[in-house]
C-alpha positions as CSV (number, residue, x, y, z in Angstrom):
1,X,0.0,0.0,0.0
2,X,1.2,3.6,-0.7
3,X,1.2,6.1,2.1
4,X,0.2,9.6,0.7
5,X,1.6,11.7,3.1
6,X,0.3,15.6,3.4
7,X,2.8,18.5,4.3
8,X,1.8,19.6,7.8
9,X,4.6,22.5,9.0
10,X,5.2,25.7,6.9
11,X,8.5,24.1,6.1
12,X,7.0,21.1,4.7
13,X,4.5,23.3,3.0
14,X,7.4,25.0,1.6
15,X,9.9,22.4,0.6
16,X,6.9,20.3,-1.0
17,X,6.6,23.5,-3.8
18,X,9.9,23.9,-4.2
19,X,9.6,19.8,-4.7
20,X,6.3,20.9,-7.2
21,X,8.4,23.6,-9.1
22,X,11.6,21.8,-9.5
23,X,9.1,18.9,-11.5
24,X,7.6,21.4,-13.1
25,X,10.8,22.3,-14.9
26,X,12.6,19.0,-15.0
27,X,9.5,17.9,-17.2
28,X,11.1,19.5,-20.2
29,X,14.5,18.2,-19.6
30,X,14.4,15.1,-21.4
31,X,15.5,12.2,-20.2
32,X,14.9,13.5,-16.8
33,X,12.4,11.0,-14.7
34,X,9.5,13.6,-15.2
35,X,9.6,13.9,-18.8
36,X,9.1,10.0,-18.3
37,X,6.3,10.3,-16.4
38,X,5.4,12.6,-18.7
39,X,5.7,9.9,-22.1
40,X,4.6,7.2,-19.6
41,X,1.3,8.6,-19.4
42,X,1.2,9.7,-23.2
43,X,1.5,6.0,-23.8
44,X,-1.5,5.2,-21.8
45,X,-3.6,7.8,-23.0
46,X,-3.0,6.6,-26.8
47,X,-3.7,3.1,-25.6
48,X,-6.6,4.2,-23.8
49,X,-8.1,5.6,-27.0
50,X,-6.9,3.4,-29.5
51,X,-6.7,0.2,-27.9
52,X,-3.3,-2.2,-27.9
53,X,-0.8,-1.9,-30.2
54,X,-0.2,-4.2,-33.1
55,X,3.5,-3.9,-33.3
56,X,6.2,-2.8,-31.0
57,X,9.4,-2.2,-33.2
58,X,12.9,-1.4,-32.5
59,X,14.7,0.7,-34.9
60,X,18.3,0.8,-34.9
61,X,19.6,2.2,-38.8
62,X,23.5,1.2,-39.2
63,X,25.3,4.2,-39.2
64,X,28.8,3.2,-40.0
65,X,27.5,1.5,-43.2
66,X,24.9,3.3,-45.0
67,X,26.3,5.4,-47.9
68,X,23.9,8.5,-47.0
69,X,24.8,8.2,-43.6
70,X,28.8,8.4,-44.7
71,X,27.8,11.1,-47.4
72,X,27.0,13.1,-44.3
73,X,29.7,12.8,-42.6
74,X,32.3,13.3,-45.3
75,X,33.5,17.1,-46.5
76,X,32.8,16.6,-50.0
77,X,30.1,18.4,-51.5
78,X,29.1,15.3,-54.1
79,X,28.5,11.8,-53.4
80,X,31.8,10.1,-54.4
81,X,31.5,6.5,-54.7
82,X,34.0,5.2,-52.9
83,X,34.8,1.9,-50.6
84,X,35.8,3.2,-47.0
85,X,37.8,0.8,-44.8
86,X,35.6,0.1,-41.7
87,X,38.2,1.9,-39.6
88,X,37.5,4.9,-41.9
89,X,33.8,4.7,-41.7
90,X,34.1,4.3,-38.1
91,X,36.4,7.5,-37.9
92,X,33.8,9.4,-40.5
93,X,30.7,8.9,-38.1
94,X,32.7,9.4,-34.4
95,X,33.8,12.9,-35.9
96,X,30.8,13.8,-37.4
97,X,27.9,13.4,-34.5
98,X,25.8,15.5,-36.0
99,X,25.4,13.8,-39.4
100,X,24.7,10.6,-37.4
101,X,21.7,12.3,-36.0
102,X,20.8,14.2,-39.6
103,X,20.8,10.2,-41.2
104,X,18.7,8.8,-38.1
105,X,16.0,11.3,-39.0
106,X,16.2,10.8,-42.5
107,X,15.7,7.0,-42.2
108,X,13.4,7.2,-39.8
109,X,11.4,10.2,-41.3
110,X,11.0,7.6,-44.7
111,X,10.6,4.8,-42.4
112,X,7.0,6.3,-41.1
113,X,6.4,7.8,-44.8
114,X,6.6,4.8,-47.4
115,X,6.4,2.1,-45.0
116,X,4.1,3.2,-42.0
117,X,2.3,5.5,-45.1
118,X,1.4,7.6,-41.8
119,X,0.1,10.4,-43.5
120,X,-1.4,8.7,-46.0
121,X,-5.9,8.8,-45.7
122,X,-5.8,6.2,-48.6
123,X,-2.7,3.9,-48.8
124,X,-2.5,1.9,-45.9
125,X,1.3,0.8,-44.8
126,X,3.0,-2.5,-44.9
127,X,0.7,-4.1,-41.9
128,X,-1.9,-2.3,-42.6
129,X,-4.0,1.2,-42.0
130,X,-2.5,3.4,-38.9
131,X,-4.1,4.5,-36.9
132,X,-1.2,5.9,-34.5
133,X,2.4,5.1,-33.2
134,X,4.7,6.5,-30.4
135,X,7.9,6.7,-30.0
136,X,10.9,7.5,-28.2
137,X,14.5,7.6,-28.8
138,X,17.4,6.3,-27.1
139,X,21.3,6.0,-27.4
140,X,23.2,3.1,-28.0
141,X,26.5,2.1,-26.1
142,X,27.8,3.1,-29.0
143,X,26.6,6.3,-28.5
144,X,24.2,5.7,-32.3
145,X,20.4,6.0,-31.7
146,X,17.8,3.6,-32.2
147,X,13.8,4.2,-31.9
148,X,11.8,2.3,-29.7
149,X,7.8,2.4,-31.4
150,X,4.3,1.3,-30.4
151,X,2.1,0.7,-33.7
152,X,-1.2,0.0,-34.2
């Protein structure tokens, strides 16, 4: 059983907003554990009104070997067709963060466009018509990011 417990002094009274205000601003910090109370109870509202998912996907794009991904990350201004050691494509990507993150959103964008067809009223995607997703992202060990996504 939880004990709800009521502030009874003025300092209680007074620690409990400063408690109030401090969650108040930590919810937009993500990754902070109110901004995931926050998604927590997103998720349960969507299920709530449309009922349990059909799929729950994991999403994890290779970085190191897509050729858009290393297009990104390189200097050049055209795509050069060229065969990069892994050491090189490992070095390209580490030194290049941000076109890491520019390719996860690209993939994932088309991902939820031609496969999901999310914003299509008349094509329905690979496992059918959607009706709505959620998802969140999350870094790897490898510091890469991978998508973690209710479907139905």
């Amino acid at each position: 059983m939880i004990e709800h417990i009521k502030p009874e002094t003025e300092e209680e009274i007074k620690c409990y907003k400063v408690i109030k205000d401090l969650e108040h601003v930590s919810s937009k910090v993500q990754g902070s554990g109110t901004s995931k109370k926050y998604m927590n109870n997103e998720v349960w509202s969507l299920l709530n009104y449309l009922g349990s998912p059909t799929w729950y996907i994991t999403f994890a794009p290779s970085d190191e070997k897509h050729p858009i991904a290393l297009y990104f990350a390189d200097d050049k201004d055209t795509f050069v067709k060229e065969i990069h050691t892994p050491n090189q494509r490992h070095r390209l990507i580490m030194n290049n963060p941000v076109a890491s993150v520019r390719f996860f959103h690209f993939v994932v964008e088309a991902f939820l466009k031609h496969v999901l067809k999310v914003d299509s009223s008349t094509e329905a995607g690979l496992w059918g018509q959607t009706k709505g997703y959620y998802g969140t992202v999350e870094q790897q060990g490898c510091l890469t990011l991978h998508l973690h996504m209710l479907y139905g």
